[in-house]
TORKEGU-792467 format. One record per residue (C-alpha): residue number from 1; x, y, z; residue in one letter. Coordinates in steps of 0.001 Angstrom, whole numbers, plus 524288, in hexadecimal, padded with zeros to 5 digits. Example, Ala and Ser with C-alpha at 12.3 -4.5 7.8 and 13.67 -1.06 7.14 Angstrom:
    k      x      y      z  r
    1  8300C  7EE6C  81E78  a
    2  83566  7FBDC  81BE4  s
//
This chain:
    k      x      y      z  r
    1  676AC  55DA3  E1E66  x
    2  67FB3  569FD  E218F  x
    3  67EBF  56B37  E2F31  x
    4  6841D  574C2  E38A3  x
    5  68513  5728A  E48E2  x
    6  6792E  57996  E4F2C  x
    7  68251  582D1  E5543  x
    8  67879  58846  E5F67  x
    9  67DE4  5958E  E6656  x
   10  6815D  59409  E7445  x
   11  67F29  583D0  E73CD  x
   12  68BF0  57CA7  E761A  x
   13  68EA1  57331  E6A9C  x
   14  68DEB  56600  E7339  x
   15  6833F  55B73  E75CA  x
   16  679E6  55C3E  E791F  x
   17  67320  566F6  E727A  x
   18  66782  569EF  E7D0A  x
   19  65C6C  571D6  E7734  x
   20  651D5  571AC  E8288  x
   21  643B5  5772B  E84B2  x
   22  6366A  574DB  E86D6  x
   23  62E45  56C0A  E7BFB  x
   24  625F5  57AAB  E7BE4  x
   25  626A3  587A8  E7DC7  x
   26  61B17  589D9  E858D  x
   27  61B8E  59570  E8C39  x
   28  626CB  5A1FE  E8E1E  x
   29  62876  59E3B  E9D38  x
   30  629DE  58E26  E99E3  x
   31  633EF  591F0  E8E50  x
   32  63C90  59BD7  E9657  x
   33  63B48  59348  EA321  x
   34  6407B  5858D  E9A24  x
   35  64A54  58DEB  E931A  x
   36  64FA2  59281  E9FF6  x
   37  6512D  585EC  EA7B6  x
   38  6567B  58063  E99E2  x
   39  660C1  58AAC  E9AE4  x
   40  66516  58CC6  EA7A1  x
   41  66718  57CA8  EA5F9  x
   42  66EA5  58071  E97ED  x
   43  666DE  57D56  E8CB4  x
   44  66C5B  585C1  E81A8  x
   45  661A3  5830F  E78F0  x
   46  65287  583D5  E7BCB  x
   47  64731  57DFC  E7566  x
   48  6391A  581AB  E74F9  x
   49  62CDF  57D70  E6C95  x
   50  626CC  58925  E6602  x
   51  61EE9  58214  E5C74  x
   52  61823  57534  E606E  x
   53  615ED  56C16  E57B4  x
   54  60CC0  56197  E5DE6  x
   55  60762  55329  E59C0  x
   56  5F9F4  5558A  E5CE4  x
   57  5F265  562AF  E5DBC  x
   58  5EFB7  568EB  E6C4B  x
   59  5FCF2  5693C  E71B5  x
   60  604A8  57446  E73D2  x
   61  60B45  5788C  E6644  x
   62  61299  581A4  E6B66  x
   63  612D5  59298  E6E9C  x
   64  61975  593DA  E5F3E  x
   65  61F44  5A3C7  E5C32  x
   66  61A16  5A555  E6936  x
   67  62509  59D2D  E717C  x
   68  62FF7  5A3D5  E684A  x
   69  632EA  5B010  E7056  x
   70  63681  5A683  E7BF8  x
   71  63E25  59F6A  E73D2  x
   72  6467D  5ACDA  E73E3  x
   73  6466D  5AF5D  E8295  x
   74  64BEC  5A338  E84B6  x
   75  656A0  5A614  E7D1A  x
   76  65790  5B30B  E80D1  x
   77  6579B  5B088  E902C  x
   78  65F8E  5A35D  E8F01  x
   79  66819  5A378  E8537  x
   80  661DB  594FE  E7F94  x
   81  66021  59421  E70BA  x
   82  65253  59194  E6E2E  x
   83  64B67  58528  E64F8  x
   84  63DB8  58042  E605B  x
   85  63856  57973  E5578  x
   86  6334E  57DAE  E4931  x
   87  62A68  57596  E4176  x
   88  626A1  5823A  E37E2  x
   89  62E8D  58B55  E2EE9  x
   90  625C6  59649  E36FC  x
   91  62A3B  58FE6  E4508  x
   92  6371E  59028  E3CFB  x
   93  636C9  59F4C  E3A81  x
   94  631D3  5A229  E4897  x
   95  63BFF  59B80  E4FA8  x
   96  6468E  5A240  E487B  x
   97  64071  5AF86  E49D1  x
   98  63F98  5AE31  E585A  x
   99  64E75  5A95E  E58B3  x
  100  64BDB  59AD6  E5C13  x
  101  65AF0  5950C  E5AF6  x
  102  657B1  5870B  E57D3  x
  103  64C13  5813E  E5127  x
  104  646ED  57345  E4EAB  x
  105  63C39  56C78  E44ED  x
  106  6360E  561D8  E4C22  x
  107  6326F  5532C  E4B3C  x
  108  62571  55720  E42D5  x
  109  62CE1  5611B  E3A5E  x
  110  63737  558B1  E37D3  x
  111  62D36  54E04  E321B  x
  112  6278F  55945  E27FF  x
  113  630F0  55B7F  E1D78  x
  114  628C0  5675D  E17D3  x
  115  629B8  56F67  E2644  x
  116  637E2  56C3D  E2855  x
  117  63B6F  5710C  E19C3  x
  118  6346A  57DF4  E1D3C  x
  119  63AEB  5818E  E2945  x
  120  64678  57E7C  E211F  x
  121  643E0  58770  E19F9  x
  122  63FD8  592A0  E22F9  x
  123  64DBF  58F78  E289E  x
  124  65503  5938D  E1D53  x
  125  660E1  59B1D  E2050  x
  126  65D74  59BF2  E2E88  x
  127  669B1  59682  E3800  x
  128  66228  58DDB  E4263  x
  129  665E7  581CB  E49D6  x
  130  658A0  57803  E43EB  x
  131  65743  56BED  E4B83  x
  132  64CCE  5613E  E44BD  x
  133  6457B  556A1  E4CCA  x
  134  6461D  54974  E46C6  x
  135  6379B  5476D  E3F1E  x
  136  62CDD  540F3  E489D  x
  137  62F3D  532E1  E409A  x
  138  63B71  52BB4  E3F47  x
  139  64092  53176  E31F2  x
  140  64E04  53574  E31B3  x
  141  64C97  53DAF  E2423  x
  142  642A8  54481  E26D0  x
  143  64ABE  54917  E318C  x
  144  656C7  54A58  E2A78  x
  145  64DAE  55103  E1F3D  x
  146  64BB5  55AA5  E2882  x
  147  6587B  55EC3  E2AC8  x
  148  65CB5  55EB2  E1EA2  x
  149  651B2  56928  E1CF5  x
  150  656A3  572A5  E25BC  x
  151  66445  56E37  E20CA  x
  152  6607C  57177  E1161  x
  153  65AEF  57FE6  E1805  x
  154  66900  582B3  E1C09  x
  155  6648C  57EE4  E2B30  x
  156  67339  579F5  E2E97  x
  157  671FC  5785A  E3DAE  x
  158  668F9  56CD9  E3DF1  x
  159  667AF  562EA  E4777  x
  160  65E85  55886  E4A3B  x
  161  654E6  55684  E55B5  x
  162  650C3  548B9  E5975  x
  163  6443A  54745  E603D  x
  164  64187  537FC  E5DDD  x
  165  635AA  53121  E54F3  x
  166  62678  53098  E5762  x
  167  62285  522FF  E57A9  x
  168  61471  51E1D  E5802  x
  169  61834  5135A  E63E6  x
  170  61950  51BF3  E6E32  x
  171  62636  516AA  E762B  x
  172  62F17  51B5C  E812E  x
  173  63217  528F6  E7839  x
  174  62A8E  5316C  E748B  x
  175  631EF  53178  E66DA  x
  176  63A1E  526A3  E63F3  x
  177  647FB  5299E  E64B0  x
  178  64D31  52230  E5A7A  x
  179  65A18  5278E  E5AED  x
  180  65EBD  51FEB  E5009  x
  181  6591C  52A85  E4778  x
  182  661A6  536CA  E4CEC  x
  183  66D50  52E52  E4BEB  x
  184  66BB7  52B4E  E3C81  x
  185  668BD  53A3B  E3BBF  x
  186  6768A  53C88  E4161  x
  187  67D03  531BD  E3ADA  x
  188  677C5  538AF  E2ECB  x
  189  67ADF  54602  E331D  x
  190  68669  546C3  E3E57  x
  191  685BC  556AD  E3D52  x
  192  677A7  557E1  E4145  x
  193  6745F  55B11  E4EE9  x
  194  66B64  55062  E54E6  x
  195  66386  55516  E6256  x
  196  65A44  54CA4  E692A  x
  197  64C23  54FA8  E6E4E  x
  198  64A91  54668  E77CE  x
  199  63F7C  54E28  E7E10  x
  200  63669  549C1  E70EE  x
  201  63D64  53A0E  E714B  x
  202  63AC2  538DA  E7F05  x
  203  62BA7  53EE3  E8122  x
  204  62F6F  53C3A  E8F25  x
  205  6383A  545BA  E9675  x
  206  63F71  5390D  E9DDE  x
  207  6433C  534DA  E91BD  x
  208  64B64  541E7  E8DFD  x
  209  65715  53DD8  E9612  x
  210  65B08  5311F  E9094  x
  211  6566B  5364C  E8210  x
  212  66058  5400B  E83A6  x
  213  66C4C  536B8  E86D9  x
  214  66A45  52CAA  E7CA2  x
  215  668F6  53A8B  E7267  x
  216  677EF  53DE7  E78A9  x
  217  67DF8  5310A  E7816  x
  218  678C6  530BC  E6990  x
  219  67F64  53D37  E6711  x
  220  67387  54716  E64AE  x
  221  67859  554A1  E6686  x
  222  66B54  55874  E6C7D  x
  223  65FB6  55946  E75B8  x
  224  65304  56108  E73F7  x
  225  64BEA  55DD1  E7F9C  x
  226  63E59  5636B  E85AA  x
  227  63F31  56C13  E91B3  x
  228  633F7  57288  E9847  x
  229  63586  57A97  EA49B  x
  230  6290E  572BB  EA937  x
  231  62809  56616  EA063  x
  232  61D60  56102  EA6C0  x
  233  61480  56D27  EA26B  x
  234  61B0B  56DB0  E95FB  x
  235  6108E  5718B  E8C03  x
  236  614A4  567A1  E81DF  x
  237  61D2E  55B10  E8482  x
  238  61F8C  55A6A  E9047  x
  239  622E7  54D79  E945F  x
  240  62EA7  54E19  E8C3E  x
  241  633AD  55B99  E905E  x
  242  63F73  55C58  E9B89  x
  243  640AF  5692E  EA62B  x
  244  64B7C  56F7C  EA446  x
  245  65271  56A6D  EAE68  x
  246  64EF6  55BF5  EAB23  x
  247  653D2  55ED6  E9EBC  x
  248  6624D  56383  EA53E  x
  249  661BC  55885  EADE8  x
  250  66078  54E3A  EA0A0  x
  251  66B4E  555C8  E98C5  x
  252  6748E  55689  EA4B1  x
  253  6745B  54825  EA515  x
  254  676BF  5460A  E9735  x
  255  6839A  53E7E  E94C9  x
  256  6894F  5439A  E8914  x
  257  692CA  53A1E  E8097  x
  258  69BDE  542D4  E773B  x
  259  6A21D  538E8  E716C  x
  260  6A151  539AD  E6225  x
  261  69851  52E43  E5E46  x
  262  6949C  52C47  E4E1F  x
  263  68A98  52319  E48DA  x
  264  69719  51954  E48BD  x
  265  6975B  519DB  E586F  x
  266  6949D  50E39  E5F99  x
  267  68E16  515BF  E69C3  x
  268  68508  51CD0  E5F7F  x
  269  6838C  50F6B  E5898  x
  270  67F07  508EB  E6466  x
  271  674F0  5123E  E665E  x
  272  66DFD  51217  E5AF8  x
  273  66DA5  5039A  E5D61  x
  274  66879  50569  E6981  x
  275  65D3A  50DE3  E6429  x
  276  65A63  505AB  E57A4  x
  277  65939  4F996  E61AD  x
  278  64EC8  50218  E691E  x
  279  64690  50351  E5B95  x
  280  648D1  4F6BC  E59BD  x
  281  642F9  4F0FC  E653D  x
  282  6375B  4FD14  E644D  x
  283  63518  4F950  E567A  x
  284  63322  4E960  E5AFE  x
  285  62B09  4EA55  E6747  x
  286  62159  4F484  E5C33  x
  287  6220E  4E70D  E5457  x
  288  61CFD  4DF37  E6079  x
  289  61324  4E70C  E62F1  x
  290  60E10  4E5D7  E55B9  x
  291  60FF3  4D7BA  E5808  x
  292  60755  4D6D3  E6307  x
  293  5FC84  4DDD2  E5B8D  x
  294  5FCBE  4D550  E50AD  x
  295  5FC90  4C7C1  E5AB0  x
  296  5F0F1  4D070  E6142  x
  297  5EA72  4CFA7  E520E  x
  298  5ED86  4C2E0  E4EED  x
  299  5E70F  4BE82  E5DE3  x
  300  5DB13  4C5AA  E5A7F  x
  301  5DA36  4BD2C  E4D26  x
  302  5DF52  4B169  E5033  x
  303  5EB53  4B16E  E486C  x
  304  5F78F  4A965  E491C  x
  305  6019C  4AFDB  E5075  x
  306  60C48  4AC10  E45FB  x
  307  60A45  4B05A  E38EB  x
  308  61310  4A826  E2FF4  x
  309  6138B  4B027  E2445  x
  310  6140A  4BBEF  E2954  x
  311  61FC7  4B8E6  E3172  x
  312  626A9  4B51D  E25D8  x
  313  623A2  4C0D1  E1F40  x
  314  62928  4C775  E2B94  x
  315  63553  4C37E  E2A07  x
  316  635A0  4C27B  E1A45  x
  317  633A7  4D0C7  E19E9  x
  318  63D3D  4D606  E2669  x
  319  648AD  4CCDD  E212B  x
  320  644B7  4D2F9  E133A  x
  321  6461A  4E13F  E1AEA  x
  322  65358  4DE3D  E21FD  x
  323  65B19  4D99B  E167E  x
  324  6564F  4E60D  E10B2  x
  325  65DAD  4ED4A  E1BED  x
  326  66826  4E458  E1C80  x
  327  66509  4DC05  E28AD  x
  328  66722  4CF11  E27AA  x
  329  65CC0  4C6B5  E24EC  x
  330  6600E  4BAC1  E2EDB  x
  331  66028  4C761  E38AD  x
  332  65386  4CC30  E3450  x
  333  64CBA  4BF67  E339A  x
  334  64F48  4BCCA  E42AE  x
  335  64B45  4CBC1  E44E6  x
  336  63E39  4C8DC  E4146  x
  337  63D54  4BB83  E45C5  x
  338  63EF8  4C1B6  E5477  x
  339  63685  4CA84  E51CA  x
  340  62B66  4C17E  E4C9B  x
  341  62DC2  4B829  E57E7  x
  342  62C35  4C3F9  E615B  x
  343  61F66  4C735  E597C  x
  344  61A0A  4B927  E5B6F  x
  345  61D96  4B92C  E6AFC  x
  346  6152B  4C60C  E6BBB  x
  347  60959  4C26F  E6446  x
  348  60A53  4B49F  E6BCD  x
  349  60944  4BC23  E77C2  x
  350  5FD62  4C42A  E71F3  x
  351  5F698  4B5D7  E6F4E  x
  352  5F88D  4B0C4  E7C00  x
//
């Protein structure tokens, strides 16, 4: 891809990149009174939902053309560059008209190949900073398909907006993190600005804080975090949205590591270790659980606790797998054998 650096008027070049502001613009009062704390506290770049897109039907979705006209007084009386999603080529068009400086196609946009290709091409010719959530699932090109759409529409200042992974086991996140992901985006693309949403990983607003060190100290450039002048009576997300001065409070005590790391630093190495162990152990105590259901089955009908074949098949078929990816079988084999003898001690347990 051909990138260019977002070059955003008035914002100093250095990280982190804040872009701050509540989950929705709600009202004119609750949109000039957040953009004013955010200010005074020197946010240079403020965020507001205009458009709503929501999982279920019933929530608030949002003020649309309505809320663009604040978007203006806030930069008019504050000098902040303004930002909201667009998951249409009309939201597209509006924003643009109404002088938003930054837009970005969210998690659900990003996942539909058809909508991202048509604000594409509304964007044609047009000289705007586009920012694109990773999609809702795990799939790094669809995400990278995105970009490349905006790319391929001559959009050169790109960067990339991580906001974490629904999962259907509902953990400590709200989305699961795995950071792995953002890091193979920037191994594959070192030019592309990568921001984190830790308001959408967390779902928890005293989550934010810690979110937002481990997104330095992997090098993001970024932070779009939720602010509400009143999070509590926020209209739409509001466990996960900061005040404003919360929100100063959390960046303040950021500690910000310049040194130049690659994908060949130790430091960078170690942390994707650290967060591929984390799946790791998620992905095994999912296994035991499964494990416990099926000694709960075999309870129920009387069956044998150790199934002979199907052990053998077990590891038949995983040491099969691993040579495949070029593990060693002898280290495979033992894998599984843990594993199976871990799956055994939990369905014991279930018999007793």
């Amino acid at each position: 891809m051909e990138l260019e650096k977002l070059n955003l008027p008035g914002v100093e070049e250095r990280r982190p990149l804040v872009i701050a502001g509540p989950c929705s613009a709600e009202t004119e009062d609750q949109v000039m009174d957040t953009a004013r704390q955010l200010a005074k506290n020197g946010v240079k770049v403020f965020r507001a939902g205009i458009w709503k897109p929501r999982t279920k039907p019933g929530g608030f979705e949002g003020n649309g053309v309505t809320a663009l006209p604040w978007m203006q007084k806030v930069k008019k009386e504050t000098g902040m560059l303004t930002a909201t999603e667009v998951a249409t080529a009309k939201h597209a068009e509006e924003a643009l008209k109404f002088g938003v400086d930054v837009l970005w196609i969210g998690a659900r946009t990003t996942a539909d190949p058809f909508a991202v290709q048509e604000i594409a091409d509304t964007l044609k010719g047009v000289d705007v900073p586009v920012l694109i959530k990773n999609p809702v699932n795990p799939d790094l090109e669809l995400w990278i398909g995105a970009l490349q759409r905006l790319n391929n529409a001559g959009i050169k200042r790109l960067g990339a907006i991580h906001r974490g992974f629904s999962t259907y086991d509902k953990k400590l996140y709200r989305n699961l993190p795995q950071w792995h992901i953002p890091i193979e985006l920037h191994r594959r693309f070192p030019d592309l600005p990568i921001i984190c949403d830790p308001s959408h990983i967390a779902g928890r607003r005293d989550l934010i804080s810690p979110l937002c060190q481990q997104a330095m100290d992997l090098q993001f450039d970024g932070l779009i975090i939720e602010s509400h002048c009143d999070p509590d009576k926020a209209w739409s997300d509001a466990p996960q949205q900061l005040a404003p001065d919360v929100l100063s409070l959390v960046l303040n005590n950021l500690v910000i590591r310049n040194m130049n790391q690659t994908t060949e630093s130790l430091a960078e190495l170690r942390k994707q270790i650290d967060e591929i162990d984390m799946d790791l152990t998620e992905m095994l105590a999912k296994r035991m659980r499964v494990a416990k259901e099926i000694g709960i089955y075999k309870r129920e009908h009387d069956m044998p606790i150790l199934q002979t074949e199907r052990y053998d098949e077990i590891i038949k078929k995983r040491m099969e797998t691993g040579s495949a990816m070029s593990l060693d079988g002898e280290f495979t084999r033992k894998i599984f054998e843990a594993i199976h003898e871990e799956s055994v001690r939990q369905q014991m347990r279930i018999m007793e």
